[in-house]
PASEBA-1860 file (N, C-alpha, C; in nm, 3 decimals):
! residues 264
1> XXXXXXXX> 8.439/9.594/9.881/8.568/9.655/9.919/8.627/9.728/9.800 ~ 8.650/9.874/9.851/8.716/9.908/9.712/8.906/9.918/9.662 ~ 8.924/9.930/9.576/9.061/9.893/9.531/9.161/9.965/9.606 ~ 9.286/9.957/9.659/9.370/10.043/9.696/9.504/9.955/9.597 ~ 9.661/10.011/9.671/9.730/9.970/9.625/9.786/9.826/9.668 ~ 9.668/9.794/9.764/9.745/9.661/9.852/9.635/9.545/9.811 ~ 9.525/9.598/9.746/9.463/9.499/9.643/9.457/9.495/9.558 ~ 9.495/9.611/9.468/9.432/9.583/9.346/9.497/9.524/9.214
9> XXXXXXXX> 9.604/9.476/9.276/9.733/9.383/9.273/9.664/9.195/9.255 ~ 9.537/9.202/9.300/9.523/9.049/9.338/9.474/9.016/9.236 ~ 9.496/8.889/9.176/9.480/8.778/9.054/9.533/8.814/8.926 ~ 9.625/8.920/8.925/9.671/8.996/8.802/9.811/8.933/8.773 ~ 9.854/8.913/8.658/9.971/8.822/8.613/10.102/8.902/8.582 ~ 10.158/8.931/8.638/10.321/9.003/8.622/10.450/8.918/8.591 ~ 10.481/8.977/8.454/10.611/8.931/8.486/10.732/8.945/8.530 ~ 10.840/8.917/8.619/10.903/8.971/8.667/11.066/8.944/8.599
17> XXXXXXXX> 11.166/8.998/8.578/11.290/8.938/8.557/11.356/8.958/8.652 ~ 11.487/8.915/8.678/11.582/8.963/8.768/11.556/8.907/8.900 ~ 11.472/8.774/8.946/11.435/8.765/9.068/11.541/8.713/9.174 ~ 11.647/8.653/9.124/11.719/8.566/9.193/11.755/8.676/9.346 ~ 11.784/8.751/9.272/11.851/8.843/9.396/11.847/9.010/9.378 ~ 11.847/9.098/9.518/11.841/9.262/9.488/11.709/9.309/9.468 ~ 11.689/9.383/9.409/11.568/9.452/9.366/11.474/9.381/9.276 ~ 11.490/9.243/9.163/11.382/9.158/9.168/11.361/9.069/9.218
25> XXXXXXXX> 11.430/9.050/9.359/11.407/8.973/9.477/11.296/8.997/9.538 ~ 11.340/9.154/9.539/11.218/9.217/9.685/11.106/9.227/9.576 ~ 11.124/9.291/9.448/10.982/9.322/9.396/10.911/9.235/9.375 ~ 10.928/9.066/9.335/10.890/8.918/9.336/10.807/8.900/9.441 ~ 10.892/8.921/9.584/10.821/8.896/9.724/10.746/9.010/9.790 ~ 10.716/9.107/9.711/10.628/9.241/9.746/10.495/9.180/9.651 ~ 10.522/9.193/9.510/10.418/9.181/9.485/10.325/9.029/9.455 ~ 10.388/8.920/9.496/10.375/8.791/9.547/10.277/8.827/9.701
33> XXXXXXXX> 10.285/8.896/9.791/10.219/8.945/9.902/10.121/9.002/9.875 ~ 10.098/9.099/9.769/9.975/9.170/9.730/9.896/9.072/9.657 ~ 9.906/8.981/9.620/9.798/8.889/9.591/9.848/8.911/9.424 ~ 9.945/8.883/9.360/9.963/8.902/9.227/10.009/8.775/9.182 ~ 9.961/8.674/9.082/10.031/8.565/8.978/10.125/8.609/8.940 ~ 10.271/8.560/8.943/10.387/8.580/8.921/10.463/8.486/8.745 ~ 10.514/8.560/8.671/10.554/8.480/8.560/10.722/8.564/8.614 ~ 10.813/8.427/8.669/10.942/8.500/8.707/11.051/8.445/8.609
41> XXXXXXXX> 11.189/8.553/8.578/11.277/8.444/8.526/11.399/8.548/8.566 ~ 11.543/8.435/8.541/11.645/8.486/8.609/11.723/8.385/8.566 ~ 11.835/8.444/8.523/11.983/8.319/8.475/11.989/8.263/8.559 ~ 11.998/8.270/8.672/12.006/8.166/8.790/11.934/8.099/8.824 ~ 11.903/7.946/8.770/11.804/7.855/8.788/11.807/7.813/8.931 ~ 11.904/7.791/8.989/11.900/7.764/9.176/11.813/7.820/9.242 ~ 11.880/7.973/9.234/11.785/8.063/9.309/11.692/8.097/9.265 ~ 11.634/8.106/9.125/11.509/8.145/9.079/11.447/8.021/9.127
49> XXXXXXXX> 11.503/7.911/9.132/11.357/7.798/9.157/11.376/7.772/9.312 ~ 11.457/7.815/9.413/11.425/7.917/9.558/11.341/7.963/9.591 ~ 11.333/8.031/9.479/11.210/8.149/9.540/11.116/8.089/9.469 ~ 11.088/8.032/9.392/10.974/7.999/9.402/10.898/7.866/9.477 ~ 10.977/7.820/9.516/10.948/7.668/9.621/10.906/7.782/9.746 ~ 10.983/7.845/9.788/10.976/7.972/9.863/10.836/8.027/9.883 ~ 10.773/8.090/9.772/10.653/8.167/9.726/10.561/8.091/9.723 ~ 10.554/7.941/9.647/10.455/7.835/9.685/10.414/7.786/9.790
57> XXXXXXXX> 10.539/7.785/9.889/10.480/7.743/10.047/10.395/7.869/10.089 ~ 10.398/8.014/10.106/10.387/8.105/10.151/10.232/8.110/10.079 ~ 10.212/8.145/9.940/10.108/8.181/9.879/10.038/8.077/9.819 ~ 10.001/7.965/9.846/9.949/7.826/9.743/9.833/7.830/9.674 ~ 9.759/7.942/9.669/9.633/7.989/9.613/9.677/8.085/9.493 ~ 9.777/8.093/9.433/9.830/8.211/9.420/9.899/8.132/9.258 ~ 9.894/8.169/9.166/9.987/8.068/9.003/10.121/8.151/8.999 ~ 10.217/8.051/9.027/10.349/8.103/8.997/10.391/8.018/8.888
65> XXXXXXXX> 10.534/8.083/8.874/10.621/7.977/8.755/10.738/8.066/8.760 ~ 10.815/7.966/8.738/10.964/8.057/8.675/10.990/7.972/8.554 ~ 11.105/8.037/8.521/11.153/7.989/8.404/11.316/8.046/8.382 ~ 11.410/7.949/8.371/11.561/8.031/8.389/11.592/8.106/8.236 ~ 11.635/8.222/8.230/11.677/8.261/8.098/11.793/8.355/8.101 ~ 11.879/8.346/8.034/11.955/8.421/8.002/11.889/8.573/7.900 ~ 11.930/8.654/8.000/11.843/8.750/7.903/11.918/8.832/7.752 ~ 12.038/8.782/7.692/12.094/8.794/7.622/12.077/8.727/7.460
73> XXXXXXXX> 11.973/8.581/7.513/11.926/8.493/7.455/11.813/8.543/7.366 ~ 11.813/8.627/7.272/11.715/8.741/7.155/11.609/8.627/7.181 ~ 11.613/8.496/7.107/11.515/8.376/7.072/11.427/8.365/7.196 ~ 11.507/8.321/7.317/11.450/8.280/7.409/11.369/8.390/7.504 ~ 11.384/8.542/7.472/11.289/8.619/7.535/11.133/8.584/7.486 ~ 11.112/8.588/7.302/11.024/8.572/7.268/10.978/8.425/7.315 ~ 11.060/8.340/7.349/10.970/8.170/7.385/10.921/8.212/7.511 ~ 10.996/8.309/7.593/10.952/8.329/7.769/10.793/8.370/7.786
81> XXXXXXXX> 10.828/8.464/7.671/10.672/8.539/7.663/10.561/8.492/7.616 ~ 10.618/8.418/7.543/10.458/8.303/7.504/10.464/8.187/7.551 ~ 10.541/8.137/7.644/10.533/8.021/7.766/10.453/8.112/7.842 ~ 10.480/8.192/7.890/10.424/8.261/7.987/10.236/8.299/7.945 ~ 10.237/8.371/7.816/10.122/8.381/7.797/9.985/8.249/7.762 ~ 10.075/8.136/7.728/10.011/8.038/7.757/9.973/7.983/7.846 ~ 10.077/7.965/7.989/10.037/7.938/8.046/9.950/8.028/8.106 ~ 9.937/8.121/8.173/9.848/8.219/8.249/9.752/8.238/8.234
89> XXXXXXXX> 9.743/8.204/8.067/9.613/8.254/7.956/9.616/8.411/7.976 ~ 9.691/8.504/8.068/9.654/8.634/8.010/9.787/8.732/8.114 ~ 9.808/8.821/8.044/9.909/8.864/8.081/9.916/9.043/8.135 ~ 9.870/9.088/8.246/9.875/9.249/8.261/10.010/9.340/8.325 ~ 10.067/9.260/8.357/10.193/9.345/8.390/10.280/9.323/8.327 ~ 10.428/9.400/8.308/10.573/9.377/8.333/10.626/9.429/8.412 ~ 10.754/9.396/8.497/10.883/9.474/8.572/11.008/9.410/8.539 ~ 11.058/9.518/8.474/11.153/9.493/8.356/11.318/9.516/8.499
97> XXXXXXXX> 11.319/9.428/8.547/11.418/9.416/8.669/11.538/9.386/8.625 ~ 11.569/9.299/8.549/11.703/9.250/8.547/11.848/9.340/8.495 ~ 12.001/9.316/8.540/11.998/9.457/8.481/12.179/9.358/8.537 ~ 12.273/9.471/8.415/12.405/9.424/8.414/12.504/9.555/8.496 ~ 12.569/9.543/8.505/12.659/9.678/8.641/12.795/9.611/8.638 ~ 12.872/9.600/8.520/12.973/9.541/8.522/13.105/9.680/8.560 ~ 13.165/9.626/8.659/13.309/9.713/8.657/13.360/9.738/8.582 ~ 13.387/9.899/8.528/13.494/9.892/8.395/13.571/10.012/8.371
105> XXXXXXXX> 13.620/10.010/8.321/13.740/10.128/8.266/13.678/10.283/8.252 ~ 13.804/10.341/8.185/13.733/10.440/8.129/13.683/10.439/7.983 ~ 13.622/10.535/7.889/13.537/10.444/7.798/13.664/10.389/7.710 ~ 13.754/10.477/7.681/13.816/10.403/7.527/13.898/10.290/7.594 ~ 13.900/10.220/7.705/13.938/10.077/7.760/13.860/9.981/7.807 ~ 13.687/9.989/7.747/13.620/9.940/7.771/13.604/9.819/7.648 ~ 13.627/9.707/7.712/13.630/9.579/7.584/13.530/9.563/7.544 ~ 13.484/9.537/7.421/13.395/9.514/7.347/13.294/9.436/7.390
113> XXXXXXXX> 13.343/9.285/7.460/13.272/9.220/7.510/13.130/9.263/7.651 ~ 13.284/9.332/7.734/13.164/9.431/7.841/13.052/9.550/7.818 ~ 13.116/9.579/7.640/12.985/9.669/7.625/12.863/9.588/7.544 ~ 12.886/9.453/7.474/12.759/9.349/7.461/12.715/9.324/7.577 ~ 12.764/9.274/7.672/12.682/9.266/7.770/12.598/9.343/7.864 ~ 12.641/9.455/7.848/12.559/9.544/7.918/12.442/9.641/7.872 ~ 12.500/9.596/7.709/12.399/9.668/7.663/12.249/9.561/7.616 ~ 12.306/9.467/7.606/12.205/9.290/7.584/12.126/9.322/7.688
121> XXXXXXXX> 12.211/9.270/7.805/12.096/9.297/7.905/11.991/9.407/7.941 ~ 12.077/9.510/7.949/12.005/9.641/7.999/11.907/9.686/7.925 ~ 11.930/9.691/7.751/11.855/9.755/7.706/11.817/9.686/7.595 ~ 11.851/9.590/7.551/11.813/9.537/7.388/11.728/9.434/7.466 ~ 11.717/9.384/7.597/11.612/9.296/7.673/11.525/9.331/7.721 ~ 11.534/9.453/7.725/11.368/9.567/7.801/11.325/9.574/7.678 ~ 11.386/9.622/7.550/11.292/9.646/7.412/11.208/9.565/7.416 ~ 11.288/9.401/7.424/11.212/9.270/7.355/11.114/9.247/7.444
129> XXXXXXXX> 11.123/9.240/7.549/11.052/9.229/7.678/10.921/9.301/7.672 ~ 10.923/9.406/7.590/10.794/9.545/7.591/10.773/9.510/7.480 ~ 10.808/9.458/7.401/10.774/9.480/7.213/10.656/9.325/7.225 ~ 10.754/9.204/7.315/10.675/9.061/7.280/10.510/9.101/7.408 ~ 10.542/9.159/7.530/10.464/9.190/7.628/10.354/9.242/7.558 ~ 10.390/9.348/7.452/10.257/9.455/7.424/10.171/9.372/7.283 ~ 10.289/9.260/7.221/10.209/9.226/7.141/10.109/9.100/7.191 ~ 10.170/9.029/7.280/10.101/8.936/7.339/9.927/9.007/7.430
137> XXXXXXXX> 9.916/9.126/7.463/9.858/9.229/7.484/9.723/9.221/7.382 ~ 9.820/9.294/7.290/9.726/9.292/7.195/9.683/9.214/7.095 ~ 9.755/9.120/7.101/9.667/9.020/7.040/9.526/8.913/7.082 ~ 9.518/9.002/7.229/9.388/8.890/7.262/9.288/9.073/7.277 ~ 9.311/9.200/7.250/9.228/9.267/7.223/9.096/9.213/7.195 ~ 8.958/9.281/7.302/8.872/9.200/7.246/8.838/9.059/7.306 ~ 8.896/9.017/7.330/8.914/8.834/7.381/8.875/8.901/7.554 ~ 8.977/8.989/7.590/8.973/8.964/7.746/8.960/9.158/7.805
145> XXXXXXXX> 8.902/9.143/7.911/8.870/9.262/7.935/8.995/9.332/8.025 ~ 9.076/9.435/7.984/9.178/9.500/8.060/9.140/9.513/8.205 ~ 9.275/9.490/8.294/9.272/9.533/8.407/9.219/9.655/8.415 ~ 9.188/9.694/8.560/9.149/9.818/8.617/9.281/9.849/8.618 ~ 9.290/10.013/8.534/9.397/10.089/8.538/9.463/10.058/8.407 ~ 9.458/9.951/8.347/9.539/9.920/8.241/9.641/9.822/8.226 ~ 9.662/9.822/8.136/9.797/9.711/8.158/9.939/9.786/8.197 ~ 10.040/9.727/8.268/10.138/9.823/8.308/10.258/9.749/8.260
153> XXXXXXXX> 10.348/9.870/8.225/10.482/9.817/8.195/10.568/9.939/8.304 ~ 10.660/9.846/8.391/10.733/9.951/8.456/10.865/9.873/8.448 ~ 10.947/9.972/8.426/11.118/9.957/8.381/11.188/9.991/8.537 ~ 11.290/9.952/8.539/11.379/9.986/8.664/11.499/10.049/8.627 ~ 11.473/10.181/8.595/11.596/10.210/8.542/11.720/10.267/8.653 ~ 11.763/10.385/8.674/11.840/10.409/8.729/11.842/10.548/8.734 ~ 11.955/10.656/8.835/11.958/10.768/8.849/12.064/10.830/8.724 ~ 12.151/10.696/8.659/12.228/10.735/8.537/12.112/10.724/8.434
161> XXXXXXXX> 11.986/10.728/8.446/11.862/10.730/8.310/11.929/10.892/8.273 ~ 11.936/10.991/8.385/11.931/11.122/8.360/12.077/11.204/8.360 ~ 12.194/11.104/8.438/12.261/11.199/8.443/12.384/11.073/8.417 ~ 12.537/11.149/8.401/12.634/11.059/8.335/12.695/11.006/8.503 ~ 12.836/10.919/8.452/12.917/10.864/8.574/13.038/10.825/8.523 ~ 13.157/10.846/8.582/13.301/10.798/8.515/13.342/10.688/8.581 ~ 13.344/10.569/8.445/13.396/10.464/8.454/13.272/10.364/8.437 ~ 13.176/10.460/8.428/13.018/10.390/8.425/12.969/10.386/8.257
169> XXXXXXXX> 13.041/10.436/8.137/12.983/10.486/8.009/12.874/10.403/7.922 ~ 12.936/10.251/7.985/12.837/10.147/7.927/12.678/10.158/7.951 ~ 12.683/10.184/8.129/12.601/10.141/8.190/12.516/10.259/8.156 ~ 12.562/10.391/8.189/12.462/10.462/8.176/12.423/10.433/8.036 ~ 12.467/10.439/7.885/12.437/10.470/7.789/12.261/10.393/7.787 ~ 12.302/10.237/7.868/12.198/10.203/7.851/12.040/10.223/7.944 ~ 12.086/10.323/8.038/11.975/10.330/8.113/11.948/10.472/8.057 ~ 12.000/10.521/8.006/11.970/10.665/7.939/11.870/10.598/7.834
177> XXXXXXXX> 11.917/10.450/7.729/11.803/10.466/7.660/11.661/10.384/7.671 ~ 11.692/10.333/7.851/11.550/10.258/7.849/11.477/10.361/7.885 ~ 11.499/10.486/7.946/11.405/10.617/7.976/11.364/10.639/7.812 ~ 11.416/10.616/7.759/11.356/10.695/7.641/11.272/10.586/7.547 ~ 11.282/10.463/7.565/11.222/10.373/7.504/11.044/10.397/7.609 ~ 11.064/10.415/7.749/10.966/10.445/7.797/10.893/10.526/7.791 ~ 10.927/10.633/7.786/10.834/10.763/7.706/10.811/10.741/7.567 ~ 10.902/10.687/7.478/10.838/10.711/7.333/10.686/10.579/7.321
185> XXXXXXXX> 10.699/10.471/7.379/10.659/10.375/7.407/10.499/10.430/7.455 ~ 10.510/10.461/7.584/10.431/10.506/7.676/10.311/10.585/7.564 ~ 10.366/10.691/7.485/10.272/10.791/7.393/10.222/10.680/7.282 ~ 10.310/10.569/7.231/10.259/10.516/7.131/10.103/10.445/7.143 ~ 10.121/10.348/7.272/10.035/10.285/7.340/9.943/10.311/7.459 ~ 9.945/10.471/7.451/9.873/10.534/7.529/9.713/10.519/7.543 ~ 9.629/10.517/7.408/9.505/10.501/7.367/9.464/10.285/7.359 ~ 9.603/10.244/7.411/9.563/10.059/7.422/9.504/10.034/7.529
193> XXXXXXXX> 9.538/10.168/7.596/9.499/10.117/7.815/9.676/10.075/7.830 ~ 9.791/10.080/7.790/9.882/10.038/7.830/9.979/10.160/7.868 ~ 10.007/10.130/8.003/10.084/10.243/8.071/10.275/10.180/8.076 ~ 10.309/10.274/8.067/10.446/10.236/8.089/10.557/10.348/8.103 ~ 10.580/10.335/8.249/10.689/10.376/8.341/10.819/10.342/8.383 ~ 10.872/10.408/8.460/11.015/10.389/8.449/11.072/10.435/8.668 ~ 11.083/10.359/8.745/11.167/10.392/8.850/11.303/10.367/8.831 ~ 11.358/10.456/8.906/11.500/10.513/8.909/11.594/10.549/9.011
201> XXXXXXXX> 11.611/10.380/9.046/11.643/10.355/9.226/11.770/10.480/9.223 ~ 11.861/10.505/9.334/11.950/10.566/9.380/12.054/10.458/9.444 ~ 12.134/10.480/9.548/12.215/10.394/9.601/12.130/10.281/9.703 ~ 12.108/10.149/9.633/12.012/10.078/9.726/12.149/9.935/9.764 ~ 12.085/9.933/9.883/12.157/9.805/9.934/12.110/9.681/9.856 ~ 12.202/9.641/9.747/12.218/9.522/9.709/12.338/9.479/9.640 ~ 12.334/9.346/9.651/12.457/9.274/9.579/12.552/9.347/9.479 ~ 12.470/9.420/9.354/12.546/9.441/9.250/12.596/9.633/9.297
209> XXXXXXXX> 12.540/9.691/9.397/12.619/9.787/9.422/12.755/9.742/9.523 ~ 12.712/9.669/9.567/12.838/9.607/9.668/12.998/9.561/9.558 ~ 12.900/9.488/9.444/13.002/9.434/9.338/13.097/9.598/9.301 ~ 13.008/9.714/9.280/13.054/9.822/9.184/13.140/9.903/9.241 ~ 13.102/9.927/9.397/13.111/10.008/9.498/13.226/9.959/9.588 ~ 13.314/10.011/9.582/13.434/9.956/9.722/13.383/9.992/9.836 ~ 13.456/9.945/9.949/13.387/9.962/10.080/13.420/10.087/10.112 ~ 13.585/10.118/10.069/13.636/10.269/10.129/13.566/10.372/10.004
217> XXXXXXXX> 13.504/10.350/9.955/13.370/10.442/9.887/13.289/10.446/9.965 ~ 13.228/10.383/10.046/13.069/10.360/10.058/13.054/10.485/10.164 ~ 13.129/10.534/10.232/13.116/10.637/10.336/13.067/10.794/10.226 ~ 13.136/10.775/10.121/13.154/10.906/10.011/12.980/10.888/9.985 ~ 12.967/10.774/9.948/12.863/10.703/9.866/12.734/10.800/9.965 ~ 12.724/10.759/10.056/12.583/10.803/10.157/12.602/10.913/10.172 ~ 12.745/10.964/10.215/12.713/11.130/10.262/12.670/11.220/10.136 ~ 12.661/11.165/9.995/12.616/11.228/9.876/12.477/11.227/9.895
225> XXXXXXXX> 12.435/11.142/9.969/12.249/11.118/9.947/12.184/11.240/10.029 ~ 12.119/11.308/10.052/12.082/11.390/10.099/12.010/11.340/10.223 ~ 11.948/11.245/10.217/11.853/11.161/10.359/11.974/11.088/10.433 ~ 12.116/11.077/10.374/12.238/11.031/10.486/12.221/10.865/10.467 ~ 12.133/10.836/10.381/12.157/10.624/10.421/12.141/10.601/10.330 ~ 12.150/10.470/10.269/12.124/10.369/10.147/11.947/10.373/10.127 ~ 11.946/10.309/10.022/11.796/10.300/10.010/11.783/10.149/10.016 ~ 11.672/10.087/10.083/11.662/9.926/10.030/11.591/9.912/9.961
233> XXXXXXXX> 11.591/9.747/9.866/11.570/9.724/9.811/11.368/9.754/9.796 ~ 11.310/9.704/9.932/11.174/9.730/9.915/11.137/9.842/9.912 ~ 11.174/9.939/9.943/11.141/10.041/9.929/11.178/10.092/9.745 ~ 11.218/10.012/9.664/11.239/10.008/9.489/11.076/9.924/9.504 ~ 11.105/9.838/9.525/11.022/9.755/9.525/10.853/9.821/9.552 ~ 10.820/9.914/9.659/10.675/9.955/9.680/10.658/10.054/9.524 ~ 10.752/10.101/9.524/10.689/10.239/9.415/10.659/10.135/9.267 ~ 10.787/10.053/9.243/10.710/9.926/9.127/10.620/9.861/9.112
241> XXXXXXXX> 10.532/9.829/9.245/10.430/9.765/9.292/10.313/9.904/9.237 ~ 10.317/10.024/9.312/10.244/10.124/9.296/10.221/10.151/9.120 ~ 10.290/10.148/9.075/10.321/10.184/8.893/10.192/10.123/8.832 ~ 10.250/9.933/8.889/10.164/9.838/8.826/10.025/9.871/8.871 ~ 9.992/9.901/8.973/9.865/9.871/9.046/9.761/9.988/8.983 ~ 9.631/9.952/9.003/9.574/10.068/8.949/9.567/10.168/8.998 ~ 9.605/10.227/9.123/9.598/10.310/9.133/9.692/10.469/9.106 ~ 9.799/10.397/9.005/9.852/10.445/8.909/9.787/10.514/8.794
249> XXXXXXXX> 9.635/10.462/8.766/9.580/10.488/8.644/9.581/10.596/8.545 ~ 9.620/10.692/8.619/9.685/10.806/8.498/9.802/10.818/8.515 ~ 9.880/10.770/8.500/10.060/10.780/8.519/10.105/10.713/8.402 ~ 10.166/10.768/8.305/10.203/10.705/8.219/10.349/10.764/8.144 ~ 10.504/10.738/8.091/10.582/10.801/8.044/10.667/10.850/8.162 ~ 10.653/10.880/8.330/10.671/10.893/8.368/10.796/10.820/8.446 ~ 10.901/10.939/8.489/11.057/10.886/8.550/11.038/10.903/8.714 ~ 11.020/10.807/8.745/11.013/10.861/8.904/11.101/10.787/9.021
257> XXXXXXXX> 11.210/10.909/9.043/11.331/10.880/9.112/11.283/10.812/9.222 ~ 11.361/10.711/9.291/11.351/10.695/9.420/11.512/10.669/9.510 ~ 11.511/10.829/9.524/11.666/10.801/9.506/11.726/10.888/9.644 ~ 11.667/10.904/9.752/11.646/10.977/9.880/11.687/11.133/9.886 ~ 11.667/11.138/9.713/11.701/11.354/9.707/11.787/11.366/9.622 ~ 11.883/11.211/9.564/12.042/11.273/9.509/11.979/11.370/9.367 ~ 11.873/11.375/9.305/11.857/11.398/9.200/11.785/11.510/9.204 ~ 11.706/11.588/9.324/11.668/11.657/9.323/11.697/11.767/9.263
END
């Protein structure tokens, strides 16, 4: 049988952040379906260990794990990644999911505190996340033979990667610079076999747009989209799945909206 995107996903070890809920909900339980070993984590120990009591009944042939982390925690990214690489013994994906969307001002009333946090999460946790991922990578160079296609790193960034938003200054600043950590990244580790991409949902139905978004917005919100509706979450979720999978194999550095036209 030869590889497509709905196998070639199977026995390969991803890690996922952000699973509790939204978009590393669905991408957890997308690529949990394609036959992929899951290394998950998420501040929310309840629901991260949900889904995976969840994923164990469903897939029992299949090595999961979570692990709760605060992704703000510098120390504890690097322990995630070598819990993880120990246990698995080998590590070919990331989906760098987790992600902060705090309500806030305009910039010069933006408290100090809300711009650590958004920038911890968003972007000083995708660095660490790609820096411990690629070294854990390469340090078994040699030891283990790369996936078909390569190893993949795919980011979830956003439609503010490319363009600004008022009242948003935090947020974009930091998805403006995980696009660019992904391309500079992407060229460095180009000749390792390691690919690394970037999707860039649009208005998707989940929790933290609901948090950002008032309701007497949300009518403004869709008639901006050019396809007229929200996007869901799986549908973030297939093109992240696609990135990782090999049949991505020459895609690399690449921003690819999924955002139903707003960016066109």
């Amino acid at each position: 049988m030869t590889e497509d995107s709905f196998t070639s996903l199977v026995g390969r070890t991803i890690i996922v952040t952000g699973v509790a809920s939204g978009i590393g909900r669905a991408i957890a339980l997308l690529l949990a379906e394609r036959g992929a070993n899951l290394a998950m984590t998420d501040r929310s120990e309840d629901a991260g260990k949900e889904l995976l009591e969840n994923l164990k009944a469903k897939f029992p042939s299949q090595e999961l794990a979570f692990e709760p982390l605060d992704l703000q925690d510098v120390d504890g990214i690097a322990r995630l990644v070598e819990t993880f690489n120990a246990r698995f013994k080998r590590l070919d994906g990331l989906a760098n999911c987790a992600g902060a969307n705090i309500p806030s001002p305009i910039a010069h009333e933006v408290d100090d505190k809300l711009w650590e946090i958004t920038t911890n999460v968003n972007q000083r946790a995708v660095w660490l996340l790609q820096k411990h991922f690629i070294a854990a990578v390469l340090g078994k160079k040699g030891k283990e033979e790369a996936p078909a296609g390569g190893y993949s790193i795919v980011t979830v960034g956003s439609m503010a990667s490319l363009q600004g938003g008022p009242t948003f200054a935090a947020y974009v600043g930091t998805k403006h610079a995980v696009l660019g950590y992904t391309r500079a990244i992407s060229k460095e580790y180009a000749t390792e076999n390691i690919r690394v991409n970037l999707v860039a949902p649009g208005n998707i139905e989940t929790p933290m747009f609901n948090q950002v978004i008032s309701e007497d917005k949300r009518a403004a919100v869709v008639d901006s989209v050019p396809m007229k509706r929200m996007g869901e979450a799986v549908e973030i979720a297939k093109a992240v799945a696609f990135l990782l999978s090999s049949e991505a194999s020459y895609i690399t550095g690449a921003y690819l909206p999924v955002d139903g036209g707003v960016t066109a």
